[in-house]
TIGUGU-671766 format. One record per residue (C-alpha): residue in three letters; z, x, y. Coordinates in steps of 0.1 Angstrom, whole numbers, padded with zeros to 4 digits, always signed. Each point is the difference from the previous one (the first is absolute). Layout:
residues N
alaZXY...
end
This chain:
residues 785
unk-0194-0481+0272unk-0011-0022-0030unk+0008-0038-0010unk+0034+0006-0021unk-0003-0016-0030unk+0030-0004-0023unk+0005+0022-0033unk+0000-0026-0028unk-0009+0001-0035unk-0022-0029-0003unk-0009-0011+0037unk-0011+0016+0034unk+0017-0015+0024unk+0006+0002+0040unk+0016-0021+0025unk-0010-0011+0039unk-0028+0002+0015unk-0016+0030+0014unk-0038-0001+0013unk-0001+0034+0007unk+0000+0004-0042unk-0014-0032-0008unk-0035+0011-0009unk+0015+0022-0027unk+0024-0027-0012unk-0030-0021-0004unk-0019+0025-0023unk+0034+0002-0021unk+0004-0033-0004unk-0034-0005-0007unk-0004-0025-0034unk-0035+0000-0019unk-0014-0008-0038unk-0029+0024+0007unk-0022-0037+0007unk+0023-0004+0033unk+0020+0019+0027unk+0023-0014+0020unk+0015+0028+0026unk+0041-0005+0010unk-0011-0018+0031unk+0031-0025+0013unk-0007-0030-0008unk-0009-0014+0032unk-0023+0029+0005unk+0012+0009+0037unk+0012+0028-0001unk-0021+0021-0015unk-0013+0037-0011unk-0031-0011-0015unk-0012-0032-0014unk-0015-0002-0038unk-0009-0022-0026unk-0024+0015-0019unk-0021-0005-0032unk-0012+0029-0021unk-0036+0003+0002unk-0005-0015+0034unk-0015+0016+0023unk-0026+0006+0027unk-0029+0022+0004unk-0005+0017+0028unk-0023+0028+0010unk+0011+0035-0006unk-0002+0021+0036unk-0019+0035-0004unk-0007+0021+0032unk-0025+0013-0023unk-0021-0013-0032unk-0001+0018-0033unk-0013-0004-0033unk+0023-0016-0021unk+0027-0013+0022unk+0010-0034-0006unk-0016-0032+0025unk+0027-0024-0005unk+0039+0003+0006unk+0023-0024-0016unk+0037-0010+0017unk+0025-0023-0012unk+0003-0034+0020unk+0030-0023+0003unk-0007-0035-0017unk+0017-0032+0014unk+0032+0010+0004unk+0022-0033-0021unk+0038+0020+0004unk+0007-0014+0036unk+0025-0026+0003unk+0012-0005+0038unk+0032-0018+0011unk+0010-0019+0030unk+0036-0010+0005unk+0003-0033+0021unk-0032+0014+0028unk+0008+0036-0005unk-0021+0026-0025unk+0018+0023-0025unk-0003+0034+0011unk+0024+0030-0010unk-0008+0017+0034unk+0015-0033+0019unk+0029-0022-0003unk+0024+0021-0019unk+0000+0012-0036unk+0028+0001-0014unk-0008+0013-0029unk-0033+0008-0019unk-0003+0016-0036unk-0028+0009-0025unk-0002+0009-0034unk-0029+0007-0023unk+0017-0009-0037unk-0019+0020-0028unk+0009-0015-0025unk-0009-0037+0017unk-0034+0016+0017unk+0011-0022+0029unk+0012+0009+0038unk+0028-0019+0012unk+0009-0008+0039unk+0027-0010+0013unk+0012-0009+0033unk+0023-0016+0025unk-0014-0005+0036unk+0013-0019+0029unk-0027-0012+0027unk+0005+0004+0037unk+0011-0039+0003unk+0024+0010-0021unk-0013-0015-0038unk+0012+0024-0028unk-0020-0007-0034unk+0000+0019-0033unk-0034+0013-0015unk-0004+0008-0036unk-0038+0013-0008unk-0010+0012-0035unk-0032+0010-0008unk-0023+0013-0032unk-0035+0008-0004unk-0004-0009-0041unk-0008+0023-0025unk-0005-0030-0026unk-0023-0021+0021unk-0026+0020+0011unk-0011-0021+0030unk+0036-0005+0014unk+0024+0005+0024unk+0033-0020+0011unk+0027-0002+0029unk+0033-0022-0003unk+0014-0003+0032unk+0032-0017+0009unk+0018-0008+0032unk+0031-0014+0000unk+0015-0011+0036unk+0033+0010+0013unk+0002-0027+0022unk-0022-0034+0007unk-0031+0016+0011unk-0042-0012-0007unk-0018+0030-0017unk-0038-0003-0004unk-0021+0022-0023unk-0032+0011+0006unk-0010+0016-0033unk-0041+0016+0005unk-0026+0017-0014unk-0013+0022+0028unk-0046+0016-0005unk-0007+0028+0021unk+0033+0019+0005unk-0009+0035+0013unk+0003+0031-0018unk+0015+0027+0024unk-0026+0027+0013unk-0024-0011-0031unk-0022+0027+0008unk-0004+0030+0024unk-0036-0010+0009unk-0001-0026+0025unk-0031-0015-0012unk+0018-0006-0034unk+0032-0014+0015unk-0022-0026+0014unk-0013-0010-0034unk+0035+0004-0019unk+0020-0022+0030unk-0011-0033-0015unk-0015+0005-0032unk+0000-0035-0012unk-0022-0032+0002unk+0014-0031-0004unk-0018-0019-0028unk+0021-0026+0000unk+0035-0017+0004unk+0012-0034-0020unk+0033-0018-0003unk+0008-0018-0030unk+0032-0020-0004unk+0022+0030+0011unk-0019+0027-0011unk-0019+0022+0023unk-0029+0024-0004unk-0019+0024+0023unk-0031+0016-0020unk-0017+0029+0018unk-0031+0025-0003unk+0003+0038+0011unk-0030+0004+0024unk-0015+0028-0015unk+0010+0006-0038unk+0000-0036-0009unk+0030-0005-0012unk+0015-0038-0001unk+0037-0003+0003unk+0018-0031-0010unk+0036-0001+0014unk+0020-0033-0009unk+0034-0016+0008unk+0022-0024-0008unk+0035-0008-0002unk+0032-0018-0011unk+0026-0018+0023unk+0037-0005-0006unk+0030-0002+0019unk+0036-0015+0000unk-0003-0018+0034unk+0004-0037+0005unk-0038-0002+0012unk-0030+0007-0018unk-0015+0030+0017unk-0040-0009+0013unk-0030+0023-0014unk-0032-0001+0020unk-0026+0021-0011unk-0035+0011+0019unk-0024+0032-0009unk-0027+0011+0024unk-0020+0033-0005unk+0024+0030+0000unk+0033-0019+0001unk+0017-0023-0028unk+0028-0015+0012unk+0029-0026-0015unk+0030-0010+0026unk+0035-0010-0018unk+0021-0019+0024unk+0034-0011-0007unk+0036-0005+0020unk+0031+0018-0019unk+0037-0007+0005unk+0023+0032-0002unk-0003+0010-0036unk-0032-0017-0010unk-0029+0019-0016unk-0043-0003-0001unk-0014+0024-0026unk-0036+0006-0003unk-0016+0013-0024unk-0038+0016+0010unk-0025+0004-0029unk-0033+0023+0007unk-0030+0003-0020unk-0029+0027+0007unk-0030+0006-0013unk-0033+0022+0006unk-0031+0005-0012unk-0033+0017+0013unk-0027-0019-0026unk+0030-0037-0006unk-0013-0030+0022unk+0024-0008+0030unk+0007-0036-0020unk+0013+0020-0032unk+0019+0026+0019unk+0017-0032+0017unk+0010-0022-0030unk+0010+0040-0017unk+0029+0003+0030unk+0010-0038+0000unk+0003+0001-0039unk+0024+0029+0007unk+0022-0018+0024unk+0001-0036-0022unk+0009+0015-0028unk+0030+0020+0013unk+0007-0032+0021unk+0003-0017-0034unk+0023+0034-0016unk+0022+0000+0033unk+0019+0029+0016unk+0024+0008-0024unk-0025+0001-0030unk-0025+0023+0022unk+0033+0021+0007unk+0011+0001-0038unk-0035+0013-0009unk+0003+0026+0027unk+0033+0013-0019unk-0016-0005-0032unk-0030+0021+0009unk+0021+0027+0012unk+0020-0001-0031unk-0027+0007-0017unk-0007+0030+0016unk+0034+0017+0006unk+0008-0001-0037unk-0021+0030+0000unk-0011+0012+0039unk+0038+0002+0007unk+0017+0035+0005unk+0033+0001-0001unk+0010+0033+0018unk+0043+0008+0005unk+0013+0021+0023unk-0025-0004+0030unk+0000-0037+0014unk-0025+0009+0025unk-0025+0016-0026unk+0011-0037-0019unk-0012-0025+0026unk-0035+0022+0009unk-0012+0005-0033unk+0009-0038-0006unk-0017-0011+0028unk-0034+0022-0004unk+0001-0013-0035unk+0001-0036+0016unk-0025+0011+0027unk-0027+0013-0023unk+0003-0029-0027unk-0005-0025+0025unk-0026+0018+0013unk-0021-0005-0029unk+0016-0029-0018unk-0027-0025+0002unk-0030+0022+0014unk-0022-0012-0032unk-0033+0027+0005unk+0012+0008+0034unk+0017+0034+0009unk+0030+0014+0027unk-0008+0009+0028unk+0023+0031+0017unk+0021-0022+0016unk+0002-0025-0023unk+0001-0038+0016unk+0024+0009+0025unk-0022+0014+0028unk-0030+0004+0013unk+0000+0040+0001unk-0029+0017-0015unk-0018-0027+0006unk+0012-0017-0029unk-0019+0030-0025unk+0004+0009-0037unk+0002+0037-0002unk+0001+0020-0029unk+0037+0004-0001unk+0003-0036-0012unk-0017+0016-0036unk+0022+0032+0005unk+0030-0008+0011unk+0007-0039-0002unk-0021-0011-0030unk+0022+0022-0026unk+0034-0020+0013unk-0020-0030-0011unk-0014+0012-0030unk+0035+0011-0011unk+0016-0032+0011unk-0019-0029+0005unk-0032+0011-0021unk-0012-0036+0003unk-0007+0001+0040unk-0016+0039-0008unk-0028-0018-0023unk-0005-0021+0030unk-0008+0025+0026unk-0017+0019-0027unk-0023-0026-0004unk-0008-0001+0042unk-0011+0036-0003unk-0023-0006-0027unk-0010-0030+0017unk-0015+0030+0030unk-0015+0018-0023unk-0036-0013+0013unk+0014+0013+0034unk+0006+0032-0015unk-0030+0007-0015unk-0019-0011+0033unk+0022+0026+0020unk-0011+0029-0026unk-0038-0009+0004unk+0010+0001+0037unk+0016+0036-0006unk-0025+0015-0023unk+0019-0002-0028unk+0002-0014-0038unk+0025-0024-0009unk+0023-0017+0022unk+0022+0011+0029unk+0027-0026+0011unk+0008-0007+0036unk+0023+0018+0016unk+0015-0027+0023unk-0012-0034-0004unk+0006-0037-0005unk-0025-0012-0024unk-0014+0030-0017unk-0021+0015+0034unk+0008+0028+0012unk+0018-0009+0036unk+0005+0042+0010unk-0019+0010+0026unk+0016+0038+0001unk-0019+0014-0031unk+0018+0034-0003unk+0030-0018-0012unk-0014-0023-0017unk-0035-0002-0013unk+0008+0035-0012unk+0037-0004-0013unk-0015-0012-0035unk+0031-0001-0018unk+0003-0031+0007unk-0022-0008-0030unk+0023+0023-0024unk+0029-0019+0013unk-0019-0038-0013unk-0009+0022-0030unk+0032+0011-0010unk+0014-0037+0012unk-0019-0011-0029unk+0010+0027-0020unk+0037-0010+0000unk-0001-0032-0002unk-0020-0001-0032unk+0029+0028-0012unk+0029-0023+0011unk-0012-0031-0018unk-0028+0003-0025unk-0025-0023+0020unk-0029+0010-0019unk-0020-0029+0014unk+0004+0010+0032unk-0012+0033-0002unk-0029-0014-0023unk-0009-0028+0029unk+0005+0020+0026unk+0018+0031+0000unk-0020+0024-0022unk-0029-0015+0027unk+0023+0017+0030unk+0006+0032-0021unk-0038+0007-0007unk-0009-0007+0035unk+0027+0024+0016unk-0008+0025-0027unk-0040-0002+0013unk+0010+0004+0035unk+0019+0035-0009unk-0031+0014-0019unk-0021-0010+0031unk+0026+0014+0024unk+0010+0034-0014unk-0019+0032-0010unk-0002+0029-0023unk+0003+0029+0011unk-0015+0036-0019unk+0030+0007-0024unk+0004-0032-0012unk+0024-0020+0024unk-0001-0035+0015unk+0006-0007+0036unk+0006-0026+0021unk-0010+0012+0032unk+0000-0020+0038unk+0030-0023-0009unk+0033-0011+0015unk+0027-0006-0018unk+0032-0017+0005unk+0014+0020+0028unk-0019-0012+0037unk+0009+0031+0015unk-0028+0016-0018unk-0034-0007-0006unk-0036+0006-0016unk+0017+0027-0024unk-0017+0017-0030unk+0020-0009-0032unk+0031-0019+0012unk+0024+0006-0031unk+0012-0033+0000unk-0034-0020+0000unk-0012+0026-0025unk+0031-0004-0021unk-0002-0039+0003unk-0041+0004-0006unk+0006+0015-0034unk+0025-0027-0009unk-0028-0024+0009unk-0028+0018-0018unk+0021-0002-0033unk+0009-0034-0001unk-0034-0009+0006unk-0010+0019-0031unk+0027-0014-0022unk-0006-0037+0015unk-0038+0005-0007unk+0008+0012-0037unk+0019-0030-0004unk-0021-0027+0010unk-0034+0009-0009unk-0014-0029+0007unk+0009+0001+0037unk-0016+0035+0007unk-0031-0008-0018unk-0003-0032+0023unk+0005+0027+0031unk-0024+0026-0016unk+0026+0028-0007unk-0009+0018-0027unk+0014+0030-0022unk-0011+0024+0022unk+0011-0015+0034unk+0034-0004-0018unk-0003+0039-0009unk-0004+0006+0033unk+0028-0015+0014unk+0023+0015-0023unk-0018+0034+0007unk+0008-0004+0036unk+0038-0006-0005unk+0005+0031-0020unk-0019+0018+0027unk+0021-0016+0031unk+0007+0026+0029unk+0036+0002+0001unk+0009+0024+0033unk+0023+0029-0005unk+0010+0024+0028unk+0009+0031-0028unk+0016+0020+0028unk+0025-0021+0014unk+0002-0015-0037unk-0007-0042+0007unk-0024-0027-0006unk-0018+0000+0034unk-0007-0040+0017unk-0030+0009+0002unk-0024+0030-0002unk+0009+0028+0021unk+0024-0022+0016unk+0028+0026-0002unk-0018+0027+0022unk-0002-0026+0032unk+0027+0006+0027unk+0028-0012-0003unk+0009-0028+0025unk+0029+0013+0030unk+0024-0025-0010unk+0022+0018+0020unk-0016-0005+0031unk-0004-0038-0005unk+0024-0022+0014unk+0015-0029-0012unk-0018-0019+0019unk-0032+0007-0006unk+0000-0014-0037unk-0014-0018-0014unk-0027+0031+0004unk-0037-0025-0002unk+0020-0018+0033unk-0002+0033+0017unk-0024+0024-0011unk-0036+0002-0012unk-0007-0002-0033unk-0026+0029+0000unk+0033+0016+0004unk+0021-0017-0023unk-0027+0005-0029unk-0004+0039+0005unk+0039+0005-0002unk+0017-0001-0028unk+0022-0035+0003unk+0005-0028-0019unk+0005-0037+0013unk+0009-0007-0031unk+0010+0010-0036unk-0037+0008-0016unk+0003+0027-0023unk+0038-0008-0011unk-0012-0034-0003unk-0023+0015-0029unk+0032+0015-0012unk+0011-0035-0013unk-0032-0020-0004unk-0017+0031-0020unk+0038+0013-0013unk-0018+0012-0032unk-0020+0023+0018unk+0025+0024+0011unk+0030+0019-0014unk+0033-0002+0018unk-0002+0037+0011unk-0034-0010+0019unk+0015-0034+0011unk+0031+0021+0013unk-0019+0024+0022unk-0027-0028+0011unk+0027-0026+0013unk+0019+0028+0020unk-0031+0015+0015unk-0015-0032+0009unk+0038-0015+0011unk-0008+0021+0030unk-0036-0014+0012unk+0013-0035-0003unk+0008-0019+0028unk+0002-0036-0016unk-0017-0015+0037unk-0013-0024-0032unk+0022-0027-0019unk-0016+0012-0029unk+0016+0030-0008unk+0038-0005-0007unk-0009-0011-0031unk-0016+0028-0018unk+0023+0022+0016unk+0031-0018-0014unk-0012+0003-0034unk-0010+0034-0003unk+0032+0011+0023unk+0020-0027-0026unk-0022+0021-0032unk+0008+0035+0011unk+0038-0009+0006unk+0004+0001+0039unk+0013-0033-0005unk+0017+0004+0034unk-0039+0003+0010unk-0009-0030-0017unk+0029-0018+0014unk-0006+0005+0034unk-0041-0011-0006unk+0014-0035-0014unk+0020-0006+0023unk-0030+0004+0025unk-0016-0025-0020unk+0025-0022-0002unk+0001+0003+0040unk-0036-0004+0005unk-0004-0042+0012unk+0043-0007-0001unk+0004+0029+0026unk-0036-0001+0013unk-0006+0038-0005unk-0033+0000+0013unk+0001-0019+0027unk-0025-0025-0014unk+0016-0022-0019unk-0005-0026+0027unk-0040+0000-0020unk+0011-0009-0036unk+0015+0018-0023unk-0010+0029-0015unk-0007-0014-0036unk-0008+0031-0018unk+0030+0019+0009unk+0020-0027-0008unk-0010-0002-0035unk+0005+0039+0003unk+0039-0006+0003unk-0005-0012-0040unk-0022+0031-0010unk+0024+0023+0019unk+0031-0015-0023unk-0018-0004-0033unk-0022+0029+0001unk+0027+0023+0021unk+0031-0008-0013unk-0014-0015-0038unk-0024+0029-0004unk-0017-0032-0008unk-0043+0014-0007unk-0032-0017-0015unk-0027+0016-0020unk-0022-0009-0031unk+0033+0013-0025unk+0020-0030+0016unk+0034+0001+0023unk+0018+0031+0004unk+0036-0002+0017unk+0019+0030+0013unk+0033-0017+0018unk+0015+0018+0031unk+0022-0013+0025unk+0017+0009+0033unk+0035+0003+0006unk+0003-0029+0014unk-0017-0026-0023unk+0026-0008-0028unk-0025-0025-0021unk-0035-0005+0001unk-0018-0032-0017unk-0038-0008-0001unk-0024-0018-0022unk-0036+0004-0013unk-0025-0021-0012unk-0021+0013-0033unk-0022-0019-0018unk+0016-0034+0008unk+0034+0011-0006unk+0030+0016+0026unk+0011+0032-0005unk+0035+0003+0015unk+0013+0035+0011unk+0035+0008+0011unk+0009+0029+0015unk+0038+0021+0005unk+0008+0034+0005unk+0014-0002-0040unk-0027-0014-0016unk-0030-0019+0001unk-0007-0037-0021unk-0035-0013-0010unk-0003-0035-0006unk-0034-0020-0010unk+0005-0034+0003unk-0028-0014-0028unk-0035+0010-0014unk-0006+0029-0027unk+0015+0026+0004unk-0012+0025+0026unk+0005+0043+0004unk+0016+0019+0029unk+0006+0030+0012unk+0036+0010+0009unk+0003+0035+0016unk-0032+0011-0019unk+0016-0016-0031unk-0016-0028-0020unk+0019-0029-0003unk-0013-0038-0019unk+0013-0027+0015unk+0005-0036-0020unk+0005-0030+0013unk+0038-0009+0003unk+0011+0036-0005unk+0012+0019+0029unk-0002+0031-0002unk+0025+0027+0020unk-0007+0035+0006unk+0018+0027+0022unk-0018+0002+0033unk-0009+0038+0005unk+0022+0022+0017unk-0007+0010+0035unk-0027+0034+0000unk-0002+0024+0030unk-0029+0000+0018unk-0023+0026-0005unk-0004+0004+0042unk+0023-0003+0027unk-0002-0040+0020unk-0033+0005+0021unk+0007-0008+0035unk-0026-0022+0020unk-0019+0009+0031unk+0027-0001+0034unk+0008-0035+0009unk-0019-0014-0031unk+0035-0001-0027unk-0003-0033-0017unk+0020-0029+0022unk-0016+0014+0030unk-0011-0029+0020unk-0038-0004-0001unk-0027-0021+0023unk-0031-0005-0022unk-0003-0010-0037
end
């Protein structure tokens, strides 16, 4: 059993209290900007799943554990810490604390409204003396001031009663099991040095070093006092190392009300002076002191505004699919919001999972939502990995190789893995930042960016591939030694989807080289370094088994055994929890989607006879024991019209954190799968693709889903698509006027001029529905992701 979260268009909701579940709740009701992360802890942080208050980019360093040294592997680990924690607020009523496992609670609801981007609590208790209060909590981490986040808290008495309010900021809160080496668990269980704590009029401020990455944390407080009682209510306030605290006292008659209303500012910096880092955070708090609640709260709304006018999808017909895709749209926006040259990690800012790492699905997967939708907070993260760059050209020297190679997992640009079969080899991640780049400067004509820093990225991927791959006798270009996106296999000879996604890479280098000259001379390229590039794309290994009559994953992939699916119990998934992986990478199985996924990223590449037989012959490796793979999967299921298929894979999706799927949720949410639900809608059912001749839409849609409405953002301007089983309406909402593709039909678009067209007829699929391996149809409950 799961928390049971209501089915609501613009909320998730749940009521009581369950601690069994509450870890989840907490990563569900986790608020960031991308700058902070606030998890769903109660207020009064006890109960609890797992504490967190986090800030992106703070960490600590730690070193990695080998049992044995090699060349190459990385020294230094990084894991994400928990800053001081400034959400607590704890009650006592007359002598007795608040707590929803004593006294009795009488009721107890919360809702995460998003369109508000706040969480709302509220309660009714009744102590064991016999005191019955009210509790009203609401609380926002701002995406319009960066530094900031707020709590109003009201309690209102049902009868005469003294309530005192101990509201804290809380250093050193543990992370749970930070690491499974004891020796770094030591390090990571108090990873903070006080620096200093100050009190100023009723402001508070705890400022803190990491021990060994240097990082100083600034965490400040302060707070505003009302109520309707005959007394004034007293406020001490005192601050000592770790803990800030201010005590609200005050007596209410039956009916009577305190409201207080918590401010927090947090800063960080690795190179700022403690002093500037300080006055940073208590700038934050006085000026939304001097704004007030209800301004701070209107600029939430307005933000958000903002950003449904065109991240909203409007999907009829399947409330359930209505609320996830909602709520992963709200999930991965606030993820990112105010990250400003910092990335996502995996599990966003609402857990610790991963370790708090950026993989390379945050380019794949989550960076084209943004891109799409917000393109704004894209630039931004952009901008952080071009700000690693130095890193990545360090890590190529370290590999023997030209160019640059991106972490795999990291933090701050170093790579963090200390497995190097999945990940110093799975170079794709440096196609994925490529092709990031790519479609960004596609979707909004940022020429300046890929001048400053993109064509820069493009060139130095583009170098890495020459140095990586070979030519072989006849001609061809391989890529050999590499892992691709499935973990299931690894150190493969010409993975077709890193290939694929290599020769994507190679080409935009050579076009972003042609256009800015004067940024390849100032990096040495040079005509025939461009030739070769382009040589090498033409030449890319593309694996075809010519017997069985489909693109193989990799070379020779197709004559490994087959796993025994039927001989493996339910169980025993996910399959890397129970079995080697020697034995996992000689069979043929997927963890995830990995050639289908090249179906939709490299969708020019393929015909829709090859794309038929590939997704049915690989439909029957794939065990989804990854997060990951839903995704591709409903698009291609959605483009070959098993839209049962693709159905059934978004409604995993949509399942994944509400239901807890995996069994992991408890860790953060899964980020990338999340933005996934929006891919799986707009490229599944809105055919929706990308590619150097602009937009292409090909509409299909279930039986179930009467409407379907989502927007796009292209070249500063929304284009607005809406979607029946009649006919499909294009709407740009300003700007010149832009082509696209309807059904392989080319249709210009004005500003102010809708245009309709009939959506295609339904076509029969060209293979039967693939089945899956036993006990692996989508829904099936998973317990890694």
């Amino acid at each position: 059993m799961t928390a049971a979260f209501r089915v609501e268009p613009w909320a998730v909701s749940i009521a009581g209290v369950d601690v069994e579940h509450l870890a989840q709740e907490e990563s569900v009701f986790g608020l960031s900007n991308g700058h902070i992360g606030w998890r769903g802890n109660l207020d009064e942080g006890d109960p609890r799943g797992v504490a967190g208050s986090y800030l992106n980019g703070v960490f600590e360093d730690h070193p990695m554990p080998y049992a044995e040294d090699g060349y190459g592997y990385p020294e230094t680990g990084q894991s994400v810490i928990n800053v001081p924690n400034g959400q607590l607020i704890r009650l006592l009523v007359d002598d007795e604390p608040f707590d929803v496992e004593h006294g009795t609670l009488h009721r107890h609801e919360r809702r995460l409204d998003l369109r508000d981007g706040t969480l709302h609590r509220e309660l009714e208790w009744e102590s064991a003396a016999g005191r019955r209060v009210q509790v009203a909590s609401t609380r926002l981490v701002s995406l319009r001031h960066r530094s900031l986040a707020a709590v109003r808290y009201r309690v209102t008495a049902l009868e005469p009663v003294a309530v005192t309010v101990l509201s804290e900021v809380l250093a050193n809160e543990p992370l749970p099991s930070p690491h499974a080496d004891p020796r770094v668990q030591e390090l990571l269980s108090r990873p903070l040095q006080t620096v200093d704590s100050a009190v100023l009029g009723s402001r508070t401020t705890l400022l803190h070093r990491t021990r060994r990455s240097g990082i100083h944390v600034a965490v400040s407080a302060d707070h505003t006092v009302s109520s309707t009682a005959a007394t004034v209510p007293t406020v001490t306030v005192e601050a000592d190392r770790d803990l800030a605290r201010t005590r609200i006292h005050v007596a209410l008659a039956a009916g009577e009300e305190l409201e207080v209303v918590k401010f927090v500012g947090h800063e960080w910096s690795d190179s700022l002076t403690p002093q500037t880092l300080r006055d940073r955070a208590d700038e934050a708090v006085e000026e939304a002191v001097r704004l007030g609640w209800e301004a701070v709260a209107t600029g939430q709304r307005e933000a958000l505004d903002a950003y449904w006018e065109c991240g909203d999808v409007r999907v009829e017909g399947d409330p359930r699919l209505q609320q996830a895709v909602r709520y992963a749209l709200f999930q991965v926006f606030q993820a990112a919001a105010r990250a400003e040259v910092r990335s996502v990690p995996g599990k966003g800012l609402t857990g610790s999972g991963y370790e708090g790492h950026t993989f390379w699905d945050f380019e794949a997967f989550v960076l084209p939502v943004l891109t799409s939708t917000a393109p704004d907070v894209a630039l931004q993260a952009l901008r952080w990995r071009y700000a690693t760059l130095d890193h990545a050209r360090e890590r190529a020297r370290t590999l023997h190789l030209d160019g640059a190679t991106f972490a795999w997992r990291t933090i701050d640009g170093r790579e963090s893995s200390g497995y190097w079969p999945a990940s110093t080899a799975a170079f794709h991640i440096n196609a994925a930042v490529a092709g990031a780049v790519m479609q960004y400067v596609r979707a909004t004509g940022d020429r300046d960016f890929e001048r400053d820093a993109g064509a820069e990225i493009l060139i130095e991927t583009a170098r890495l591939w020459l140095s990586l791959g070979r030519w072989d006798d006849d001609g061809g270009f391989h890529l050999d030694g590499v892992t691709g996106p499935d973990e299931y296999s690894a150190i493969v000879d010409d993975n077709t989807y890193t290939n694929l996604a290599a020769r994507r890479n190679l080409r935009g280098a050579v076009a972003a080289a042609r256009r800015h000259i004067e940024v390849a001379e100032r990096l040495g390229v040079d005509d025939a370094e461009v030739s070769r590039w382009n040589d090498a794309a033409d030449a890319m290994t593309v694996p075809f088994d010519e017997r069985r009559r489909v693109h193989e994953q990799f070379a020779g992939s197709t004559r490994h055994a087959v796993w025994d699916f039927d001989a493996t119990r339910p169980e025993q998934y996910p399959l890397h929890s129970h079995f080697p992986y020697f034995d996992l990478y000689r069979k043929q199985v997927a963890k995830q989607a990995d050639l289908v996924l090249a179906l939709y990223t490299e969708h020019e590449e393929f015909t829709r006879e090859e794309k038929a037989r590939a997704f049915a012959y690989y439909e029957a490796l794939t065990v989804r024991d990854s997060s990951l793979s839903a995704m591709a999967q409903a698009v291609i299921a959605a483009e070959l019209w098993h839209l049962d298929l693709a159905a059934a894979y978004l409604a995993e999706l949509a399942a994944l954190d509400l239901d807890d799927l995996h069994g992991n949720t408890a860790e953060g949410l899964h980020i990338a799968a999340l933005a996934g639900i929006w891919t799986g809608i707009t490229a599944g059912y809105g055919g929706m693709r990308d590619s150097d001749a602009g937009l292409s839409f090909h509409p299909r849609l279930p039986r179930n889903i009467t409407r379907l409405g989502f927007g796009v953002r292209l070249h500063g301007c929304i284009l607005h698509v809406d979607i029946t089983p009649d006919d499909t309406t294009y709407r740009l909402s300003a700007g010149d006027p832009v082509t696209v593709r309807h059904a392989g039909r080319a249709v210009q678009l004005t500003a102010g001029e809708p245009v309709t067209l009939p959506t295609p007829p339904p076509e029969s699929p060209l293979t039967p529905e693939p089945s899956q391996p036993r006990w692996r149809e989508p829904g099936e409950a998973r317990e890694d992701g």
